[in-house]
C-alpha positions, 0 to 999 in steps of 0.5 A: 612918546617915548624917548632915550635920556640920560639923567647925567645929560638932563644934569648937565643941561640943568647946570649949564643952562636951564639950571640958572633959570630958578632964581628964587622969590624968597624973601632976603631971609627965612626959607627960601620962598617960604618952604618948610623942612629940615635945611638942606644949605644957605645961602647969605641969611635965606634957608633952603628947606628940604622941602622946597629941594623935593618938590622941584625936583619932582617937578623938573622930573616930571617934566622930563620923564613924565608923572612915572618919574618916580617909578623911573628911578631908584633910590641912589639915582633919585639920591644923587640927583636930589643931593648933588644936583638939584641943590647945587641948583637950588644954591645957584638959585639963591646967590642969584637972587641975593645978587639981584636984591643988592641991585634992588632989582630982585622983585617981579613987576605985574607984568612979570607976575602975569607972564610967570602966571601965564606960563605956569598955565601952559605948562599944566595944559601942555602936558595934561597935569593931573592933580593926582600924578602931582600929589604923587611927586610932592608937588605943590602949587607952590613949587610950580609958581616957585620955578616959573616966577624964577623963569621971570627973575632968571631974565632979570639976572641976564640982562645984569650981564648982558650990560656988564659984559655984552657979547661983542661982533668979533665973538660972535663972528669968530664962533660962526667961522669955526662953527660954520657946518653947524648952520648948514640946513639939510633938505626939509619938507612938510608933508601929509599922507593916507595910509591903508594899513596892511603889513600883509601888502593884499591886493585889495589894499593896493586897490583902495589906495589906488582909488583914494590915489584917483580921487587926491589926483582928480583935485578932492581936498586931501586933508579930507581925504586923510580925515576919511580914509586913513589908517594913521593916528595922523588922519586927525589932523588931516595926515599931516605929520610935520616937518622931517628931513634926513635924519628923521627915523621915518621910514626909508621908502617914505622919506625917499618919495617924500624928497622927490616932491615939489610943493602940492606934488602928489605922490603915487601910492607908496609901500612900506612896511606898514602898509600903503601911503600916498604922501602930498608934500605942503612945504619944502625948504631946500638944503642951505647954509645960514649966513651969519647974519641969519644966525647972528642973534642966535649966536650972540644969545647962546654965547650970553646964556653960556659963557657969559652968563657962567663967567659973570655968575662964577664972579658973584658966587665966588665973593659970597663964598669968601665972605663964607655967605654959602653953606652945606648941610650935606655931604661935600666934596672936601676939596670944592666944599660943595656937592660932588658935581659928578657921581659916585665911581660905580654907586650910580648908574647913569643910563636909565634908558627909555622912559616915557614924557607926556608931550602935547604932539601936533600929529602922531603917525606911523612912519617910524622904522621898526627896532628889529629888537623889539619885534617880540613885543608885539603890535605895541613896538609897531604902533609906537607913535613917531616922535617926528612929527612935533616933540617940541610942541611944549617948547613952541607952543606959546608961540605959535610955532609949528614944531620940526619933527624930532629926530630921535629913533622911537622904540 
């Protein structure tokens, strides 16, 4: 399924928020979680290892991009992202677990081993890992169990500050008022389609949707029907392509008649470019605005992820800095004495396009709109799978959830 980012946003996204999950389970001195290598930085009596900085970052790319990664990038982007960004990571990671070991609280209990154990098999089912494409990254068991262990440590360091600095009604209340349009749910529906594949649009395809039409109509079971008659990739799972709403990039003429229907509403036969669909909507959840109390424990959650969670670990970095605990063995910035947190003016190019993730959908389709620019492709730019119908399967999956269909344009 291919989809747009941006190494900057995925950097962003690692120092904001996903980066404060990798607190270490490193002993309180050594390397940090036994790794070997050249030292990279240190951070209180704990080393962190050249080795340990390569293979977590192979794995937080792969995770991102794929097991192409390192085909995706170049040298000075594998650099920066290495040297710059993934070791401010990793320091974070160790003044974290230095802060938690002061409060004898820096070890996992069973549960918490089991949990971290669970979700490393999750992640190796979820995305298909192969031992080939990890050996190609560098990465080791090790550095899987380093990263998800801390996933289990990273909770522990959240609760410290949800104790030491809860978010309070007013904040909560306050972020919902000036952010109120965030929570207006657009129209939503979940549907399942037959297409009879013919971008030519010939008379004998409208015929045979019209008869599968007359067989859905006459009461036969849909899924079924899909199952047997479909030309979609969806057909596997019965048609079913998941949840869309407006902004989904399927195409006009399908979400338009998919809108127009009610639960179990059968639609006549639909054409689009790709052919002829009849659509059958199974849920529907109409436009609406979330209430604060809808909303309110997902507010409290992000702003303790966010600002408090920042606010608390800049107070504990900021005494271990003073006590000179935290140390460089790269290129610093001289005014921060850490790495420069945003790249070189023009060395590094930040936009690397389309690359590739493997993710576990629910059901692939062919509903996306065409990109006009890649009709020189061939058949390839027009059976690229939709990434609508589940692109957070990986996110949801140990849960149980159904996953909404993604809104990114495919192609």
């Amino acid at each position: 399924m291919k989809r747009t980012r941006k190494l900057f946003a995925v950097a962003i996204c690692l120092i904001l928020a996903a980066s404060l999950s990798f607190a270490a389970c490193g002993k309180s001195s050594g390397n940090a979680g036994g790794f070997k290598g050249d030292a990279v930085a240190k951070v209180g009596d704990t080393t962190i290892a050249s080795d340990l900085m390569s293979g977590v970052s192979g794995l937080i790319l792969y995770m991102y991009y794929g097991p192409d990664s390192m085909d995706t990038f170049g040298e000075d982007e594998m650099k920066y992202f290495s040297n710059q960004i993934l070791l401010d990571i990793l320091v974070r990671t160790e003044v974290m677990r230095a802060h938690l070991a002061e409060s004898g609280n820096g070890k996992l209990t069973s549960d918490e081993k089991k949990a971290a154990k669970d979700n490393v098999a999750l992640f190796l089912s979820t995305y298909g890992v192969t031992q080939d494409s990890l050996d190609a990254l560098g990465i080791t068991e090790s550095h899987i169990n380093y990263y998800f262990e801390g996933l289990e440590l990273y909770t522990k360091f959240l609760d410290e500050v949800k104790e030491a600095d809860p978010v309070t009604d007013e904040e909560v209340e306050e972020y919902y008022k000036t952010n109120t349009s965030s929570y207006l749910v657009p129209l939503q529906v979940r549907a399942s389609h037959i297409l009879v594949q013919d971008k030519e649009h010939t008379p004998e395809s409208l015929e045979k949707a019209e008869q599968i039409l007359e067989k859905a109509k006459a009461g036969d079971d849909f899924s079924e029907l899909a199952k047997e008659y479909s030309d979609d990739t969806s057909a596997e799972s019965g048609g079913d392509v998941g949840y869309f709403d407006e902004t989904t990039s399927f195409v006009a003429e399908f979400k338009e008649a998919a809108f127009a229907l009610q639960v179990d509403e059968i639609s006549d036969v639909v054409e689009t470019e790709f052919g002829y669909h009849i659509i059958k909507v199974t849920e529907r959840t109409e436009t609406h605005q979330q209430t604060l109390d809808e909303v309110r424990e997902t507010i409290s959650d992000q702003l303790l992820e966010t600002e408090h969670l920042e606010t608390f670990y800049s107070e504990v970095e900021a005494a271990m800095v003073s006590a000179n605990l935290i140390e460089y063995y790269i290129d610093v910035d001289p005014e921060t004495g850490k790495p420069p947190t945003s790249p070189p003016a023009t060395d590094i190019p930040l936009d690397v396009g389309d690359t590739t993730a493997e993710e576990t959908p629910t059901a692939d389709t062919e509903l996306t709109e065409t990109d006009p620019a890649a009709e020189g492709e061939g058949e390839a730019a027009a059976d690229d799978v939709a990434g609508d119908a589940a692109t957070d399967a990986a996110d949801t999956a140990a849960d149980g959830e159904t996953p909404p269909a993604d809104t990114e344009t495919v192609g």
